[in-house]
N, C-alpha and C positions, 0 to 999 in steps of 0.2 A: 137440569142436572144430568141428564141423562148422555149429552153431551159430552161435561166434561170429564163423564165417566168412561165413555169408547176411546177422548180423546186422551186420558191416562194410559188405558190397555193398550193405546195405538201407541203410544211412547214408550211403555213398557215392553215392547216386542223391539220396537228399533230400535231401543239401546242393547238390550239381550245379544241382538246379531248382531248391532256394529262391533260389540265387546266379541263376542265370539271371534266375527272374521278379523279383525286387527291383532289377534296376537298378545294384545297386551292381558298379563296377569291380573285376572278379576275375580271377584267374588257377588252372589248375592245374597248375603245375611239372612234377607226378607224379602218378600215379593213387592218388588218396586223399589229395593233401595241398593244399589250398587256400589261397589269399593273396586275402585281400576288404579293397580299398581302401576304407578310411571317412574321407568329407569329414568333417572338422569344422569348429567357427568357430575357436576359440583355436589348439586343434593343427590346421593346415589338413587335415593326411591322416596318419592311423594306419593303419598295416599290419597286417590281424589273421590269423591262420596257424588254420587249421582242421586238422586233422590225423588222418585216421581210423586209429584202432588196432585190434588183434585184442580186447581188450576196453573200449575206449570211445574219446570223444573228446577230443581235446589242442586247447585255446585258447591262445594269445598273441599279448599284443602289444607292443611296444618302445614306450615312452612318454617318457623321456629317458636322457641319458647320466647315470654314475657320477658324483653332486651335488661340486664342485667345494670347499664351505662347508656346515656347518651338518649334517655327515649326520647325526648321531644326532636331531636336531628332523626331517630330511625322514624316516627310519626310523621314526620316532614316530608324524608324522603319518600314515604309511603303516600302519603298525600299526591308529593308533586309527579309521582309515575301514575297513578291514578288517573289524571285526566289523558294519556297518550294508551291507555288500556282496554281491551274491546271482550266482551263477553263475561270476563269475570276481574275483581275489585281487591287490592289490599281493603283489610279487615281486621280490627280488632278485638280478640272478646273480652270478656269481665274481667278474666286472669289477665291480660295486658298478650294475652298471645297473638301471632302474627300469623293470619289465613288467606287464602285466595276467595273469595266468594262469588258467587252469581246466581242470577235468574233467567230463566229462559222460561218461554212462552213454549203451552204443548203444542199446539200448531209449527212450528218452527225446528221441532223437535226429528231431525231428518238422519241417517247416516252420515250424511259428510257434516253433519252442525255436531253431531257426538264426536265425530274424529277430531275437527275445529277446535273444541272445546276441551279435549285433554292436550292438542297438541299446544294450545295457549295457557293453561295450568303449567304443564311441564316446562315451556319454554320460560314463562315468569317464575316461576319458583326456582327452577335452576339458575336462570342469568342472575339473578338478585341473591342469591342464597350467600356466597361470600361476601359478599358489600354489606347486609344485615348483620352475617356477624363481626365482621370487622366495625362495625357502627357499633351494633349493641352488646358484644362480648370482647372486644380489642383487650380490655388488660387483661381479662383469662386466657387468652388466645395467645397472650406475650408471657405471662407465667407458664404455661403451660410447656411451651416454645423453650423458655430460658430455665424450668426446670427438667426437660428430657435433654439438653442439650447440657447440662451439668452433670448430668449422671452418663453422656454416653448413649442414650435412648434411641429410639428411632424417631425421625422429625418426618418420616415416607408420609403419614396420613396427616400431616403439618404441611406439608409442601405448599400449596396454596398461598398460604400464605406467611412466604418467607419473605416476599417484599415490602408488605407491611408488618411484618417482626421490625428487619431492619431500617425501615423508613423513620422508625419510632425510636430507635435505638440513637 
C-alpha cells in the first residue's frame, strides 16, 4: 500500500504543476481533486475534474443536460464516437446527463499525459457540443430561434445554428 500511496503524492504534484505552468484556469477544492476550466469555441467553458485516487486517476466532464428528444440517436451517436476515442469515453449518468469520463493509471500520470488529457476533453466536448444539441434539443433550439425572431430578438448567441433552424424549416 505504501506504494500506491507515493504514487498518488507523486500524481498529485504533476498535475498541481502541469495545471500551474499551462495557464489553464483551475481550482483545488481538496487535496487531490482538481477542476481545470477549458475555454472552448462552441462549448464556451467545460469543467473537467481531475481526481487523484489510491489506484489511479478519475477524469470528468459535464458536457450537456439529459437530451430532451431523440435520446436513443444521441446514445447512438455517443456510442458510435466512443470506439474512435482515446483517454476518455462518452458517459451517461442516472439523470440521462452526458459526460466525458476516464481513467488513468498513476504510473502514467506524467505532464504531457495531464496536457493530453484536457486537450482531448476539450477537443471532444467542443467538436460534439452542437451536434448534441441539435440531436437532443432541436425543437427548443427551433422555438427558441422562431420565437426571438418574432419578437425582433437577437439570434447573435443562435448563430450556430441557423442552418439547422433552416434546414428544418
Amino acid at each position: 500500500m505504501p506504494d500506491a500511496v507515493s504514487a498518488a503524492d507523486q500524481a498529485v504534484r504533476v498535475i498541481r504543476q502541469a495545471l500551474a505552468e499551462s495557464g489553464v484556469e483551475h481550482q483545488e477544492p481538496q487535496p487531490g481533486a482538481f477542476v481545470a476550466n477549458l475555454p472552448g469555441q462552441k462549448r464556451l467553458k467545460t469543467a473537467c475534474w481531475l481526481v487523484v485516487g489510491s489506484q489511479g486517476l478519475a477524469i470528468e466532464a459535464f458536457v450537456v443536460r439529459r437530451p430532451e428528444e431523440n435520446v436513443d440517436k444521441v446514445h447512438g451517436w455517443l456510442l458510435a464516437h466512443n470506439a474512435r476515442m482515446f483517454g476518455v469515453y462518452w458517459s451517461v449518468d442516472d439523470s440521462g446527463d452526458v459526460y466525458l469520463t476516464g481513467r488513468w493509471p498513476l504510473a502514467a500520470v506524467t505532464a504531457e499525459s495531464v496536457d493530453r488529457l484536457l486537450g482531448l476533453v476539450l477537443d471532444y466536448a467542443d467538436s460534439a457540443f452542437n451536434t448534441l444539441l441539435e440531436l437532443g434539443f432541436g425543437s427548443s433550439i427551433r422555438r427558441e430561434w422562431a420565437w426571438r425572431e418574432s419578437r425582433g430578438e437577437s439570434l447573435a448567441n443562435l448563430a450556430a445554428f441557423e442552418g439547422f433552424v433552416k434546414r428544418a424549416r
